[in-house]
Each structure stands twice: as C-alpha cells, then as structure tokens.
N, C-alpha and C positions, 0 to 999 in steps of 0.2 A: 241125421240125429238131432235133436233137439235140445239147443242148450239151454237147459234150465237157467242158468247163471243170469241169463240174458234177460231174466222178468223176475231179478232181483229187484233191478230200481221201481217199480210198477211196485211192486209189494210193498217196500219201503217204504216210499213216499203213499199206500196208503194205510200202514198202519201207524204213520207219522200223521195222520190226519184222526185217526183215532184215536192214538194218543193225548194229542192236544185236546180233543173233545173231553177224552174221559178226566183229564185235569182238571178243567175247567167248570162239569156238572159236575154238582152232589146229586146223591139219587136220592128224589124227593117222592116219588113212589115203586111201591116194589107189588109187583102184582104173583099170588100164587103161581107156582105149574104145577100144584099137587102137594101131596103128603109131603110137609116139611122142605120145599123147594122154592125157587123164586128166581124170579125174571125182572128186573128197571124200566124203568125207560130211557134210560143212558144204551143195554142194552140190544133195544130197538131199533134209535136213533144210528146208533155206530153202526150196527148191522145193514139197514135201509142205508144210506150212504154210501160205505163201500160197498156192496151190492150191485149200486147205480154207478160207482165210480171205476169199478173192476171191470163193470162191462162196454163203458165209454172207450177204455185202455185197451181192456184182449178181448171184443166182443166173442171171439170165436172159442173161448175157454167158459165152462159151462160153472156154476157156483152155490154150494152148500152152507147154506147157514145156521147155525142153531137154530132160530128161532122163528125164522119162515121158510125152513124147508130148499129145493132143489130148483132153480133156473136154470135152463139151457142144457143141453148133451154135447157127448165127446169123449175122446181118450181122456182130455186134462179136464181140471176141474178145482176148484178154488173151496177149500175149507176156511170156513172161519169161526169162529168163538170171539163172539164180541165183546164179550166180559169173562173172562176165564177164573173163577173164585169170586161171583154175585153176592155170595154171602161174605166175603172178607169183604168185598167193595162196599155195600153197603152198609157193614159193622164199621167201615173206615180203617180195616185193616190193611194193611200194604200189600202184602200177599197177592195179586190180582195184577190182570193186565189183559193184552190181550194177543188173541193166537191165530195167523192166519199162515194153511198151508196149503201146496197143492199136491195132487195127486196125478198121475200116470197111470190110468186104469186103477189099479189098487196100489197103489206102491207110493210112497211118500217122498218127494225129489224136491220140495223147497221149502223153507222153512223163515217166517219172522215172529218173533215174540215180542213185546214191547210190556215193560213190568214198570207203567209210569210213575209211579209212587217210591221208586228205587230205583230211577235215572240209571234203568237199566236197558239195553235193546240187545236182540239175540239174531244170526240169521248164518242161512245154510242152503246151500244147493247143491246135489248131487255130485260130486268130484270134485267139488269147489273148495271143501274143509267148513267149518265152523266159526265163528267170531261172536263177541259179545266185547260192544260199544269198538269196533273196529280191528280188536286183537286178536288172533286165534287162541283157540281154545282147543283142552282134548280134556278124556275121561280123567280120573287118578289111576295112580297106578297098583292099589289097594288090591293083595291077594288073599288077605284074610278075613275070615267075616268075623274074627274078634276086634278088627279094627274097622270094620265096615258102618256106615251111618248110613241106614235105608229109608227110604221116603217110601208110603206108604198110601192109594188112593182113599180117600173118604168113604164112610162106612154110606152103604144103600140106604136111600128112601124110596118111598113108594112101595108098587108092589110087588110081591116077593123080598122087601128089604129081611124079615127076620132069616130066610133062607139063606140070600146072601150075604149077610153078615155073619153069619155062624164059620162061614171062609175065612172072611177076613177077620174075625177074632182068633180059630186057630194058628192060623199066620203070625198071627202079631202076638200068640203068645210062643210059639216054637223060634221066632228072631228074638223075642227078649231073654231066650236064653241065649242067644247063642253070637249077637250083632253086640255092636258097641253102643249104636243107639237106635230107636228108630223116629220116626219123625213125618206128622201130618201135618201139610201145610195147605189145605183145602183147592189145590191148584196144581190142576197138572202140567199146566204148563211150566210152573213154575218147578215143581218136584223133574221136569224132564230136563231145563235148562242149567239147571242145578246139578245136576249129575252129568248135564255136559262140557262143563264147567270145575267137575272132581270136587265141588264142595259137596255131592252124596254118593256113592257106591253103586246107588241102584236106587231104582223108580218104578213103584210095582202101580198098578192098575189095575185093577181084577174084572172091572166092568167098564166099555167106554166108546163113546163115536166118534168117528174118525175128525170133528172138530173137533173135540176135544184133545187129539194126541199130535193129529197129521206132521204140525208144525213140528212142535218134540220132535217127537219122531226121526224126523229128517235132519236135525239138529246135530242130535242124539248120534246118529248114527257116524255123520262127518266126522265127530269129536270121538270116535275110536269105541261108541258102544256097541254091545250087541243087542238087538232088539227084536224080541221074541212074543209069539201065543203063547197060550196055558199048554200047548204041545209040546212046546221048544223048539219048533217049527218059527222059519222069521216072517216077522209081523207082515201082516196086510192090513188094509182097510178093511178087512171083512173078519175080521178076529174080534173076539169077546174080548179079549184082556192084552195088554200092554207089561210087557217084561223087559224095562230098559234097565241093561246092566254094564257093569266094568268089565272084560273079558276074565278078571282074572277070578271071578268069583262065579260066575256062573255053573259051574257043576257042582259048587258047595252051595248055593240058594235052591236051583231047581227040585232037589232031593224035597227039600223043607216045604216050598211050594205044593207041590204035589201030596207029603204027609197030610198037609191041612187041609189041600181038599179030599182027601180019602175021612180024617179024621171030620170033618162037615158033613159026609151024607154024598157029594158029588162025583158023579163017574171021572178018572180023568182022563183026556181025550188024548 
C-alpha cells in the first residue's frame, strides 16, 4: 500500500517554492483565457517550475496543470492550480494562493494549500488528519443551516455561463433564506480550507477540474467533511461539481441543492 504521508515533504517543499515566488512577483501582465477570465505570468512561471521540480522528485507520478495541460501517465498524478483566485491576485486581493494535489486514479489522497498573503499553509494525506500551519484541524460541529456560513463557487464565464448561472443564482437565493450567511471568496481553495478549518459549514462548487478542488478536497475530507457530486454520490476527479460539507448539515443543503437545479431548467443526476 502506498503511503501517501510519505510525499508530504515533496509537496511541501514545492509549494513553499511557490509560495515565496508568488510573494515576491506582482503580476505585471494578465493575459485573457476567454470571456471575462485571466491567466499571469506569475501563473505560468509557478506552474513550469514545479512541473520541472515535481518531476526531478517522483519522476514516476504523472502531473496536471492548469495551464499546460497533462505530463506523464500512471495510477498517481500531481494536481496543481498555480494561482488559485487570478483574479483576487491580480486585484491584490488576499484571497488567492495556491493548490497542489494528488490523485490515486480518481480519488483525491493529498492535499497542500498555501494562501501566501495570510501566512497561511494547509496540508493532508489520506489517514494522516488535516493541519493548517502545523495544528490539526476538523470541520465545525454546525447542525443547523440557520447557523450555517456557506461558501459558494463563482458565478460562470464563458460559455454556456448564462445557463450555468441561472443554478447558482437559484442556489444562492433558496440559502439566503434559509443559511446565516453565505459567502464568495473567488477561490476554492480557499472556500475548501476554510471549511476545513470550521470557519464555513460548507463549500459548494457547482462546476470545477480537479486542479481546481484536488488539494481541498483531500483536506477536506481529513478534517471530518463529507465531500460529495451534484448526485450525493462521494466525489471523484471525474464529477462536475464539488459538495464539501460538515456532516451535520448535509441532508438539510442536498434537498436545496437539488430544488435550484430543478428550479434552473437542469436534469438532476
């Protein structure tokens, strides 16, 4: 069996070289990826780097990047999101960092987040538990969704965004009756460390690739979440949407989930 645990320090040491990068650059240009999106070249830079660096370390672990795509095959496999909230990073908002996870065919087993702007770090391995800046961490213990604080993925761009967001507006108006708050922070990573951490209830995603959650995810899960598809089925790398929750709320959000996408126009699966 394979301990994950064991390429903790490999991960660490290189999203602590990202880290320090991203401190270091402002991002002096941001080039489209389309209708209302954007890409740095902070987020290039990091990406090419550990790339090169992850593969020097476990040449035999194959690795997914945002922004250029797939290196190398295998069971495992290295997610990364070099800038996770582009657009907070390059507004200069703190929000942002960055997400590197791996994968076990589809399944998510390790997990580092680094949120350098809030001298924050995050990390998780499959039986290993949770920590953030060295302490363990777990969900809240939150049973009610009148006390609940939900994080909520950014609305779509590109294309098909009007279709997809007619989801996530019903969503976000059936929790403001019914949550205590809810809350977009342009980064999922950040909405997934955050709730594994109990400063949120629940970390919805409605559309997302597996750089984008992996690391969460695995996080996530350590810290006592349940993390779910749009089915209620638990998550894979190969799911449209990311449902990280506290356990104690999950049969009272699912319900609401599901209303908004019936009230949207979408089958639900």
């Amino acid at each position: 069996m394979i301990a994950y645990r064991d390429l903790l320090p490999i991960a660490l040491d290189a999203v602590e070289r990202a880290a320090n990068f991203m401190r270091r650059r402002t991002p002096v240009t941001s080039i489209s990826k389309g209708d209302r999106d954007l890409v740095s070249e902070v987020d290039y830079a990091i990406e090419r780097d550990l790339r090169s660096f992850l593969h020097d370390a476990t040449p035999d672990i194959a690795f997914l990047g945002e922004e250029e795509g797939i290196s190398g095959t295998g069971e495992l496999q290295w997610t990364l999101d070099p800038v996770d909230g582009t657009v907070n990073f390059v507004r200069r908002l703190p929000l942002c960092g960055i997400s590197l996870g791996l994968l076990h065919g589809s399944h998510p087993v390790l997990g580092v987040i680094d949120l350098p702007f809030l001298s924050a770090r995050y990390w998780a391995a499959e039986g290993y538990g949770a920590f953030a800046n060295g302490q363990p961490i777990k969900v809240s213990g939150t049973a009610s969704l009148s006390e609940a604080v939900v994080g909520i993925g950014d609305f779509a761009v590109g294309a098909d965004a009007a279709k997809k967001n007619r989801e996530r507006l019903a969503l976000m108006a059936r929790l403001a009756e019914t949550v205590q708050r809810v809350r977009m922070s342009g980064s999922a990573a950040v909405d997934l460390v955050w709730l594994a951490e109990g400063k949120l209830d629940a970390a919805l995603t409605l559309s997302n690739h597996p750089w984008d959650v992996t690391a969460g995810v695995a996080i996530a899960r350590e810290a006592g979440a349940m993390v779910l598809d749009s089915s209620g089925a638990d998550y894979t790398s190969d799911a449209m949407a990311t449902l990280a929750i506290t356990p104690g709320l999950v049969g009272q959000l699912l319900p609401h989930i599901r209303s908004a996408k019936t009230a949207a126009g979408e089958p639900y699966e």
